[in-house]
N, C-alpha and C positions, 0 to 999 in steps of 0.2 A: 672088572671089579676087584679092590682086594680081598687078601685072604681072610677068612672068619674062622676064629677060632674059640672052642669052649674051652675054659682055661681054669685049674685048677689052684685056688691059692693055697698056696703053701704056708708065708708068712704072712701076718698083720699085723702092725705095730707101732701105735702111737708115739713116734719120734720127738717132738717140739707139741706146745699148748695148740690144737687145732691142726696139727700136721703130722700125716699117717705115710709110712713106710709098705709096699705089698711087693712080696717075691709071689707070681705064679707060675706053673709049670707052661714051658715053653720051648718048642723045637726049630721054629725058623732065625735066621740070621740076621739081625739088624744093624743099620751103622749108626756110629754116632747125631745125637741130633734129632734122631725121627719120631716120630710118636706113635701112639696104639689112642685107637677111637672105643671107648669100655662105653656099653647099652646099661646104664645106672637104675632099675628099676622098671618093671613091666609099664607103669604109669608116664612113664620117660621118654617121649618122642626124640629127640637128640641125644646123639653119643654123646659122652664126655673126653675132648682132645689130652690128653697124659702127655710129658716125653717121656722117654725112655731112659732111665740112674742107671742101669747096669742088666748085661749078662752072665749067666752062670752055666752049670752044667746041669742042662735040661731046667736052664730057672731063666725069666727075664723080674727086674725089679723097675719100679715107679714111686714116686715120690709124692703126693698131692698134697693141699690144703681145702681146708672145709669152706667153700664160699657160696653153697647153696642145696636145692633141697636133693640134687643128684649128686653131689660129691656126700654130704651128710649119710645119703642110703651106702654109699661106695663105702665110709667112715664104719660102716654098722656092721659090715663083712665079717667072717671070721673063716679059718683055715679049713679046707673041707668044702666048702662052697665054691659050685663053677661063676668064672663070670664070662658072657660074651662082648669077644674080643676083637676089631676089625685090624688090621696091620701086618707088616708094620709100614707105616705111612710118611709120605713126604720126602724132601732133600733134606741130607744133612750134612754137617760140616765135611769141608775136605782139607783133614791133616796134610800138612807136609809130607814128602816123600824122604826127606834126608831127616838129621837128627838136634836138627836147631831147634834150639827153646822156645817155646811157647807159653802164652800166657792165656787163661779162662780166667773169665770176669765175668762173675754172676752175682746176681739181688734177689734176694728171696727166695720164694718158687723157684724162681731160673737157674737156682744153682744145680738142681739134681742132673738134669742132661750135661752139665758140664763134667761133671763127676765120669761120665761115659766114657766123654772125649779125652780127657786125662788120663783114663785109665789105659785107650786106646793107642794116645801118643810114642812114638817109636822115640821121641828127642826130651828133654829134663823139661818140665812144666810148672809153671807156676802158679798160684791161686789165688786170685784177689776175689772176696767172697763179703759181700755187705746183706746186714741181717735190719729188720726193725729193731730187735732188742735183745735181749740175752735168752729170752724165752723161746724166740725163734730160730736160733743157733742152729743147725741142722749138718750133719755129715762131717763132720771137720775130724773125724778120724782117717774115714774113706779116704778124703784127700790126702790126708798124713800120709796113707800107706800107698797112694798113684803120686803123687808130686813129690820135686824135690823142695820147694819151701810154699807153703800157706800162711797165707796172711787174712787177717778179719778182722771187722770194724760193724759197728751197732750203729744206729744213727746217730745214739746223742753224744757218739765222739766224732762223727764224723761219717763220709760217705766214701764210695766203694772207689766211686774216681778221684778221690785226691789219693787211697793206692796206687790208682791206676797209674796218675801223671809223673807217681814219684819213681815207679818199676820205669816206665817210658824215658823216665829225667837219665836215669844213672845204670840202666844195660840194651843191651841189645836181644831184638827178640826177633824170629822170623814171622810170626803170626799172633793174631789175638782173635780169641775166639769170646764171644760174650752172649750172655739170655736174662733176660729182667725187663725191668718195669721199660716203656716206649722211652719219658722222658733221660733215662740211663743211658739206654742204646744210642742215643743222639750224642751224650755226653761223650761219650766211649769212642763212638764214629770220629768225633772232632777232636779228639786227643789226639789219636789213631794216625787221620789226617795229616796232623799240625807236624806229627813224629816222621813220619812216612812210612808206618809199619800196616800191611797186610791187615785188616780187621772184618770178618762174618757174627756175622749177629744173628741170632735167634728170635724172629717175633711171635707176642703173645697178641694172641686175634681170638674173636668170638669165633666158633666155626660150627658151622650145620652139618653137610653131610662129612665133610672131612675130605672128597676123594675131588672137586676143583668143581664140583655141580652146581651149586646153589648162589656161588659167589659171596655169600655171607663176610666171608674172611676178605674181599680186598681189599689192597693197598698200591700205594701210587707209586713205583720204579719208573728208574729213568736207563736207558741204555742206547748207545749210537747216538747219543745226544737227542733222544727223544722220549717225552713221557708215557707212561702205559699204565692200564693195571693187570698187577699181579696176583696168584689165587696164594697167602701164606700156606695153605695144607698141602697144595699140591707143585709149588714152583717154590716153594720154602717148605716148612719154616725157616731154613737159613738162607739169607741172602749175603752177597757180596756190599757192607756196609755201603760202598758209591753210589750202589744202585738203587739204594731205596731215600724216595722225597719223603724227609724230614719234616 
């Protein structure tokens, strides 16, 4: 089983229209990419799957949006208040070992675990970060202060992968890391492909228990040139982009 923790929020803080920011007190070690399963209200039979935006000293932080009536109770929290906590959970991305540049490519929600991996990266990163619209803009300082250049785009100028194709067009990257919407991750995948750069993608799945029980979260991979399914919470959330049927 994993670890359970009661966990104390520290911060709470309406970042974007609908989109809250929480630092709680926290002692174990997480890698990029993984997420914490938060019990949203006594009335709440399912956890609620987070990834994980950042660690601190004795702090871990999360990034959510309001899309139902347990992230709303999560939304209502304030500092002072324990929440229970399962984690931390999953596979998550695996940085490079040298110091070649990489690129994170997130939409929406998806961007806050990227913010992790960035901040984690040992080599100069870059940020390609697509929002709905100006009201959901979220982090773009955080990035400022982990990457050497960020870039953003709203929808009604445009989307995150025609950044993508144009970083792809004119440098060289050892890896791309990316988390958003399914139809994105496809896009991102077959950039990625077409370029021959390295790409792990983070998928967003419904999940039940969280820990690979229920099967709720699967998804159709392919490996040894054979198809399978995979549990996202507990063989992901990040996969190796090839490996998962699109």
């Amino acid at each position: 089983m994993p670890d359970r923790y009661f966990c104390e929020i520290i911060e709470h803080e309406e970042v974007a229209d609908g989109t809250f920011a929480v630092a709680i007190g926290w002692n174990d070690t997480p890698r990029p990419g993984q997420f914490i399963h938060i019990k949203c209200g006594e009335d709440s039979l399912l956890r609620r799957p987070i990834s994980i935006c950042g660690v601190g000293d004795n702090t871990l932080k999360f990034v959510f949006e309001v899309k139902g009536a347990g992230t709303r109770w999560l939304s209502e929290r304030y500092p002072g208040l324990l929440l229970d906590v399962l984690g931390p959970l999953g596979n998550g991305f695996s940085l490079p070992d040298g110091e070649e540049e990489i690129l994170v490519v997130g939409g929406g929600i998806g961007v806050p675990p990227l913010l992790f991996a960035a901040a984690s990266a040992r080599g100069e990163v870059t940020a390609l970060l697509g929002f709905r619209d100006e009201g959901k803009v979220i982090l773009v300082d955080e990035f400022k202060e982990a990457c050497a250049d960020v870039r953003t785009i709203t929808d009604d100028k445009g989307y995150v992968t025609e950044l993508l194709a144009e970083a792809l067009q004119n440098g060289a990257y050892g890896a791309v890391l990316a988390c958003g919407p399914r139809a994105m991750l496809k896009a991102v995948a077959e950039l990625c492909a077409r370029h021959g750069v390295p790409c792990q993608v983070s998928l967003e799945e419904r999940m039940g228990c969280g820990v690979g029980a229920c099967l709720v979260c699967a998804c159709a991979t392919r490996t040894g040139g054979s198809d399978h399914m995979s549990r996202v919470c507990k063989d992901g959330p990040v996969f190796c982009a090839e490996e998962v049927v699109w």
